[in-house]
N, C-alpha and C positions, 0 to 999 in steps of 0.2 A: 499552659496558654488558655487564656479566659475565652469564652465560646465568640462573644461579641470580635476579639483579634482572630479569632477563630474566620468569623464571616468576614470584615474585613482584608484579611491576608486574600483569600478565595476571589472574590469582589476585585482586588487590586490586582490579581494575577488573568483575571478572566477580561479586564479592562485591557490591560498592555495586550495580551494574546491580538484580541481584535483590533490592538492599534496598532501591531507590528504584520498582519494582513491573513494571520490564521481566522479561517473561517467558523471556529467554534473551541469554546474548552469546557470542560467538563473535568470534574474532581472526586476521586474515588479512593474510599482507604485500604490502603496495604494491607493484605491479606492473602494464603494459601485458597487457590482457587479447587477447593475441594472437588466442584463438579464435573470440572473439566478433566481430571486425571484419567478415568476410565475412558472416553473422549479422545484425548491424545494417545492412550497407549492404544486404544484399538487399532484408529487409523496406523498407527505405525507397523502393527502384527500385520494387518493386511496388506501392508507393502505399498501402502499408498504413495509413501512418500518421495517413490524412485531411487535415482540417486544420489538424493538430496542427505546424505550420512550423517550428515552434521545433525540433521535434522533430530538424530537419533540422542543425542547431543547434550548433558546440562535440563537429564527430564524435570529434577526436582526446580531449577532454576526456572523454568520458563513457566512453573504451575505457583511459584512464590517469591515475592520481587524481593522479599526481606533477605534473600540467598545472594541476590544478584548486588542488595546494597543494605548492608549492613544496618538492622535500628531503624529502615525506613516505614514512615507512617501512611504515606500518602501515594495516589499515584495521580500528578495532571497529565491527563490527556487533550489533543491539541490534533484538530483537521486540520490542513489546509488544501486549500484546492488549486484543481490543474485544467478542470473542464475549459477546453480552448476555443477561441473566438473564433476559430477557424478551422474547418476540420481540412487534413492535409492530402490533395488531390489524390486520389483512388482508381479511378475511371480506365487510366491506362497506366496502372503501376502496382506496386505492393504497396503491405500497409505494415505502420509501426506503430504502437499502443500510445494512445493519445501522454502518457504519463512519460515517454519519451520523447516527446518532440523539442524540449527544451535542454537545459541546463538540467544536472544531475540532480534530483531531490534529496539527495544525502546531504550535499553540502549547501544549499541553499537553505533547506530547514533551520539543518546547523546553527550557521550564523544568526539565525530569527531564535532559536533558543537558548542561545549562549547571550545575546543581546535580554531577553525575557528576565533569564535567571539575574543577570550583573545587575537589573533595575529590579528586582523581586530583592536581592540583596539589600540593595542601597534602604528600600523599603522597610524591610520587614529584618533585616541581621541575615551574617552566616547562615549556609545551612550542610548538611554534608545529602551529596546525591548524583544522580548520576542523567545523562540526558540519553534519549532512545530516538533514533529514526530509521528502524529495521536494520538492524545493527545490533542485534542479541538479541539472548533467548526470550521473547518478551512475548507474551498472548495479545498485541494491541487491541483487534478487534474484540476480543471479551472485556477488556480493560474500557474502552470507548463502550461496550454496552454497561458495564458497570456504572460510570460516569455519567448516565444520561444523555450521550450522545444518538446511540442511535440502536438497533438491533442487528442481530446478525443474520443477511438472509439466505436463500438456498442456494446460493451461489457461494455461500459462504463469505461473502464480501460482507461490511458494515454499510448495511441501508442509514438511510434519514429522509423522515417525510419532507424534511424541509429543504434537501440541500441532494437527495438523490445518491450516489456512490463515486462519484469520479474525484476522489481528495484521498492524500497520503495521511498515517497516522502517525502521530509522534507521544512522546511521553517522558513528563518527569517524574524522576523517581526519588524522594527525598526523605528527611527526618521530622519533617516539620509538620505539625496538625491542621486541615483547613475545615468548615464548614462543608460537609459532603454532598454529591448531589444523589436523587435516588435513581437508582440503576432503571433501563426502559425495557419489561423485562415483556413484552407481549410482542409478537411477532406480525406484521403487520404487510405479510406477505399473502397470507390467507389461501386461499387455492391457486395462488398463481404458478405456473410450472413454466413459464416464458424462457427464464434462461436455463433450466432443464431441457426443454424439448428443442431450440436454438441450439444447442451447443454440438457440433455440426462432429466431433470426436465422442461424445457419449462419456465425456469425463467426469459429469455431474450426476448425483443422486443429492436429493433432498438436504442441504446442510452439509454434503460431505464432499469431497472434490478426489478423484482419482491424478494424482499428480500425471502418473505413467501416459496416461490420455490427455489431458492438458496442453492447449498450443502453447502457451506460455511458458511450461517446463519445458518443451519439446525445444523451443525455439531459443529458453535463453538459458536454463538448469544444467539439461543435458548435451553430456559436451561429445559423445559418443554420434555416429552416423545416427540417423535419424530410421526409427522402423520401417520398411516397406508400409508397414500394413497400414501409412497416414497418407500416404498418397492420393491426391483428389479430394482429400478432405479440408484443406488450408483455409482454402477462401483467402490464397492471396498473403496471410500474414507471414511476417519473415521476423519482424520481433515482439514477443507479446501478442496479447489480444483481448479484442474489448468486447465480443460479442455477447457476453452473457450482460455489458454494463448496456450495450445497445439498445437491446431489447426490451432494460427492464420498466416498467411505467413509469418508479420513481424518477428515473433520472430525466425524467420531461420539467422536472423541476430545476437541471443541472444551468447554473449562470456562469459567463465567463470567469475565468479570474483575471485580477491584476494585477498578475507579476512580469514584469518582462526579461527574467531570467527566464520564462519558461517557454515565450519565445520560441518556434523552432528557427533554426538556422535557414538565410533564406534561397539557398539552394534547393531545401528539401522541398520548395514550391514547385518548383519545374522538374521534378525526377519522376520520369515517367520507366517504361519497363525496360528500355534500350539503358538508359540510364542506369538503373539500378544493375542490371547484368553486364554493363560493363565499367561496375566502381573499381576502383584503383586501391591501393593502401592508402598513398596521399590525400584523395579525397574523402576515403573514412576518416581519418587525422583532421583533415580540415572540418567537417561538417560534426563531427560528433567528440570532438577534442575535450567538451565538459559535459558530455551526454551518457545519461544510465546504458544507453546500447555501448559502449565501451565494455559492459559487463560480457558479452559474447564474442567479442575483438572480431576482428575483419575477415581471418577465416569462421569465425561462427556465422557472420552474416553470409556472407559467402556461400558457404552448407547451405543454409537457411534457404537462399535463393535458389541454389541449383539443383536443392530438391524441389519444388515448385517447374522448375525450370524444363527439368529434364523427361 
């Protein structure tokens, strides 16, 4: 493929992206992610990872996309964003991570990449490849820094100066050659410790995230009673949590989106604490029937609260 179809194909895939409402893409070529191998096996030795086994999982996979799809050249990467127009009452209730307050991001991306690819098709030919929305072994956030997206910061989350942290990553992984972008490889956190010294469990060191301490694993990973030793430390979450994204400066940058799949349900407006302690199964069913909190089911929530609770 001649460099000009090269830029072209790249151009035409990063046009449809922002016309199907992702907030960024970026193009990086397939390749064994050398640096990161000692990286993931460490965190894994340390036991970072809890119970997340799988985790353990497909190591050679998740460090080289050519494993995962066969003769792949490319990988697009693809934000989109969730930052909400309205943050969901707190004052007298719990809280749920803003990236649930809608419709499931698995399946909503989905549909926006499967739509990309049939019009990359039509475009550009066949290709053979595979589509990702945390749904395999995949490094997205290295891959998004590769691709000129954005860096990874000490929250471990992918920063962007421009757009802040609160957006899902997605990724295709294919056969086909584009015009690359160049990786952003300076880290543009600089002395800032915010969501280090924020994060109210001590789950964070520099770049590294202690899964085991994590409200997030605590509240949605692990399915086991919850330690004593978190007690008083919540601050109220019962799924996920967004306090290291709270805190960070970038995200004074963060703009609504506009999707209204993502929406939350409009129950979840008036659910105060009486409320929440006394959900039903029915009303998880009703209120979260296409929602990522399905991933913890009604006794997870449940737990969740009556730790807090009690």
């Amino acid at each position: 493929m001649s460099p000009l179809r090269q830029q072209r194909n790249a151009e035409f895939v990063k046009a449809t992206a922002l016309s199907l409402g992702f907030a960024a893409c970026g193009i990086a070529r397939a390749g064994y992610l050398e640096e990161e191998a000692p990286k993931l096996e460490e965190w894994l030795m340390k036991g970072f990872h809890g119970k997340m086994k799988y985790m353990e999982n497909h190591f050679d996979k998740r460090l080289d996309p050519t494993k995962l799809v066969p003769g792949a050249k490319s990988v697009i990467v693809l934000l989109y964003n969730y930052f909400p127009q309205n943050i969901l009452p707190t004052d007298d209730g719990y809280k749920i991570s803003k990236y649930a307050y809608g419709e499931d991001y698995h399946t909503v991306i989905k549909d926006k990449l499967r739509t990309l690819c049939e019009r990359y098709i039509e475009y550009a030919g066949a290709f053979s490849g595979r589509v990702f929305v945390d749904s395999a072994p995949v490094l997205e956030r290295v891959w998004a820094q590769r691709a000129g997206l954005g860096w990874i910061g000490k929250n471990t989350l992918l920063l962007s100066k421009q757009k802040g942290s609160y957006f899902f990553v997605a990724e295709i992984i294919l056969d086909h050659e584009f015009e690359y972008d160049n990786p952003l490889n300076t880290d543009y956190c600089g002395t800032c410790t915010a969501c280090v010294d924020a994060c109210p469990t001590n789950a964070i060191t520099p770049h590294q995230i202690d899964a085991r301490k994590c409200i997030s694993y605590l509240t949605i990973e692990l399915r086991e009673q919850i330690p004593e030793d978190f007690k008083g430390t919540y601050e109220d979450w019962i799924f996920g949590c967004d306090i290291c994204q709270e805190v960070c400066p970038w995200n004074r940058f963060s703009t609504p989106h506009q999707e209204p799949r993502f929406h939350p349900h409009s129950m979840l407006n008036a659910m105060d604490r009486s409320h929440w302690e006394e959900f039903t199964q029915d009303i998880f069913t009703t209120v979260f029937k296409k929602s990522a909190v399905k991933r913890t089911g009604f006794n997870g929530l449940k737990r969740n609260i009556d730790f807090l609770k009690d």
